[in-house]
RODO-2510 file (C-alpha; in nm, 4 decimals, decimal comma):
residues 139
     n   res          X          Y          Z
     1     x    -7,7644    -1,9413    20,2437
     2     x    -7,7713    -2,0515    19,8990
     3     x    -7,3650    -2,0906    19,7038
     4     x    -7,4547    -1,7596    19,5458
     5     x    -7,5360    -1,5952    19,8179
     6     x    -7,2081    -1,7138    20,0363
     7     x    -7,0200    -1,5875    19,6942
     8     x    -7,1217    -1,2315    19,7376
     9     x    -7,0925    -1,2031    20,1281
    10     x    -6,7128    -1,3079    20,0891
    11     x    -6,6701    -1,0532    19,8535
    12     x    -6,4107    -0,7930    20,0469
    13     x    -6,4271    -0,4242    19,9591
    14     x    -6,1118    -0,3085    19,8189
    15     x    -5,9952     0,0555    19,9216
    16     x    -6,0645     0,2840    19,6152
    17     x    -6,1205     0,6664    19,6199
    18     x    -6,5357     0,6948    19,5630
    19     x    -6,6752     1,0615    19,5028
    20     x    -6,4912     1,3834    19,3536
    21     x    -6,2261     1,5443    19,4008
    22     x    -6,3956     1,9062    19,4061
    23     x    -6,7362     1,9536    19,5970
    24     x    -6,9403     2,2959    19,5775
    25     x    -7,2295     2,3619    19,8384
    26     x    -7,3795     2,7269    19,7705
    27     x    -7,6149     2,7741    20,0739
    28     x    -7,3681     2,7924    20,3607
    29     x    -7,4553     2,9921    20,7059
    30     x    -7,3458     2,9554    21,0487
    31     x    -7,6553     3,0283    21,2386
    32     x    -7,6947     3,2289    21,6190
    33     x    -7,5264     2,9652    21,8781
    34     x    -7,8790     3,0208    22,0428
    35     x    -7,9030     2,9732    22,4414
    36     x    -7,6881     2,6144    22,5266
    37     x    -7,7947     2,5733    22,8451
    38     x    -8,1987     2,6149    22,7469
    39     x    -8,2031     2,2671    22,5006
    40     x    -7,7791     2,1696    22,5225
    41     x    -7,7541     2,2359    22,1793
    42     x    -7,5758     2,4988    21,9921
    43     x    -7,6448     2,6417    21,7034
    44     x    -7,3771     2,4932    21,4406
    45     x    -7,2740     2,3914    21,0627
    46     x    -7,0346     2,1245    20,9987
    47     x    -6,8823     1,9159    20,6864
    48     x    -6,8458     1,6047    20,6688
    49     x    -6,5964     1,3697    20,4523
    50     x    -6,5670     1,0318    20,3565
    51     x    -6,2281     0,9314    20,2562
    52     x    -6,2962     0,5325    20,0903
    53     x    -5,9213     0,5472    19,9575
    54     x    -5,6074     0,3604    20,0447
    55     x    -5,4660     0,7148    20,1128
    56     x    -5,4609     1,0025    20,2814
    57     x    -5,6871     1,2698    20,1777
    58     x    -5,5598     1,6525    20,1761
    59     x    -5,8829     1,9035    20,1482
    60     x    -5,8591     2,2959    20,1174
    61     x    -6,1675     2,4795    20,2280
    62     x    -6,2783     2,7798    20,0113
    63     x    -6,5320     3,0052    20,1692
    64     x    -6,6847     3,2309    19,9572
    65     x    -6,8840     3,5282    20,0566
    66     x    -7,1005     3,8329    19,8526
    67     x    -6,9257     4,1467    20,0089
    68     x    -6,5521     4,0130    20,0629
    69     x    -6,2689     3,7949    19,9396
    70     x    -6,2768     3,4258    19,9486
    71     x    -6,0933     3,2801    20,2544
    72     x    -5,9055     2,9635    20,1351
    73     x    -5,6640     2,9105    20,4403
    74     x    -5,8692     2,6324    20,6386
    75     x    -5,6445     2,3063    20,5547
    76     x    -5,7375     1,9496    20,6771
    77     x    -5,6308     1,6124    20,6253
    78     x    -5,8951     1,2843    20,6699
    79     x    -5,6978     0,9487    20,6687
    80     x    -5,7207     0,7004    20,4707
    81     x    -6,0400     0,4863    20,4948
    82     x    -6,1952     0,7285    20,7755
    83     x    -6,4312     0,9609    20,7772
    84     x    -6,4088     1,3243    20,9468
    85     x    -6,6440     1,5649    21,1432
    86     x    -6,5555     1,9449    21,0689
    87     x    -6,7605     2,1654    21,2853
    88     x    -6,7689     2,5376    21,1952
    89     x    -6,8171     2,6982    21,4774
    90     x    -6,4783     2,5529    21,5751
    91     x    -6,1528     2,7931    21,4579
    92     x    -5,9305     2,5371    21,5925
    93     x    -6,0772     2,3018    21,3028
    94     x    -6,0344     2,4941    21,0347
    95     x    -5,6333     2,6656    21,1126
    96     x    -5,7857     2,8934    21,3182
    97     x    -5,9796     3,0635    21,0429
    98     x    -6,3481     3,2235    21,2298
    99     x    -6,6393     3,1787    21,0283
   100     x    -6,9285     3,4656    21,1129
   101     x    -7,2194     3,3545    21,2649
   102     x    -7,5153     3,5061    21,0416
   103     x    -7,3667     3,5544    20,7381
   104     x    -7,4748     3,3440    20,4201
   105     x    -7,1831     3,2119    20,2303
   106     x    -7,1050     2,9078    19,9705
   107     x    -6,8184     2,6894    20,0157
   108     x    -6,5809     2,4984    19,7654
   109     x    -6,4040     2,1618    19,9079
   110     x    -6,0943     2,0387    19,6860
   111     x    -5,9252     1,7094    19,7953
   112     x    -5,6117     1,5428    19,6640
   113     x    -5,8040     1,1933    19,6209
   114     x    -6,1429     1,1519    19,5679
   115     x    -6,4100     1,1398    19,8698
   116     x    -6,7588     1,2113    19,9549
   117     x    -6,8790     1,5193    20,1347
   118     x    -7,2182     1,6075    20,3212
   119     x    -7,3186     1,9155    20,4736
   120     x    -7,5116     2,0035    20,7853
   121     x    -7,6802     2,2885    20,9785
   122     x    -7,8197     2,2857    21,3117
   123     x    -7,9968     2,6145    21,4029
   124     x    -8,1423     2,6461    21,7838
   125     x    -8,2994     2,9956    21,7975
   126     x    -8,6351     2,8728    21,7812
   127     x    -8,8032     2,6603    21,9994
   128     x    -8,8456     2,3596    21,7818
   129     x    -8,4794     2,4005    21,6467
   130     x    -8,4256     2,3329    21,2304
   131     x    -8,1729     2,0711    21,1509
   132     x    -8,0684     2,0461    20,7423
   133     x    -7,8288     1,8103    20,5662
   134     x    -7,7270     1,7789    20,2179
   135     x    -7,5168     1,5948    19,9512
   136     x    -7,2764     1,8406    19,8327
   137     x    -7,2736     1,9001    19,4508
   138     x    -7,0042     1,7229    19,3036
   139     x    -6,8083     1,9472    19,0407
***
């Protein structure tokens, strides 16, 4: 390993918040849960945040829908230097809040420290299943 080399790999990573503070992701549905016991999956979105900071990160969830009002209840906390799995189709994950299964809707993230956040959808009612993941837009 040449000296410049040895100088970068004992370079440590110092907690910092990376990302935004406010994430948008427009194309939001929680597809069918299909038939679980056919493939073991079930049909499901879920959000996921990365929390780089030396603190603890408080997000509100905003779901936003065409025919009703938002819903802006669903509360979590990620801790400091982890990273969190939110699935939808979960109430208990989001303060009991029920998100409807076939019903398009965009979501808004807000955090108290900046983080990163992806979003994912697994949908099951076909035979060869879809599975879609995406960056949310930072705002």
């Amino acid at each position: 390993m040449t000296r410049a080399t040895n100088r970068q790999a004992t370079v440590a990573l110092r907690p910092r918040a990376l990302g935004a503070r406010t994430w948008t992701i427009p194309d939001a549905y929680l597809p069918a849960a299909g038939k679980p016991g056919k493939t073991g999956y079930v049909g499901h979105e879920s959000l996921r945040e990365l929390n780089t900071s030396s603190r603890p990160a408080l997000l509100r969830i905003g779901f936003y829908f065409a025919d009703r009002e938002p819903e802006t209840t669903a509360v979590i906390t990620v801790a400091a230097g982890r990273c969190r799995h939110i699935r939808f189709d979960d109430p208990a994950q989001l303060g009991g809040f029920i998100v409807p299964r076939e019903v398009p809707y965009g979501l808004r993230v807000e955090s108290s420290v900046a983080i990163g956040v992806q979003h994912s959808r697994l949908d099951v009612t076909q035979p060869n299943m879809a599975f879609l993941s995406a960056i949310a837009h930072p705002a």
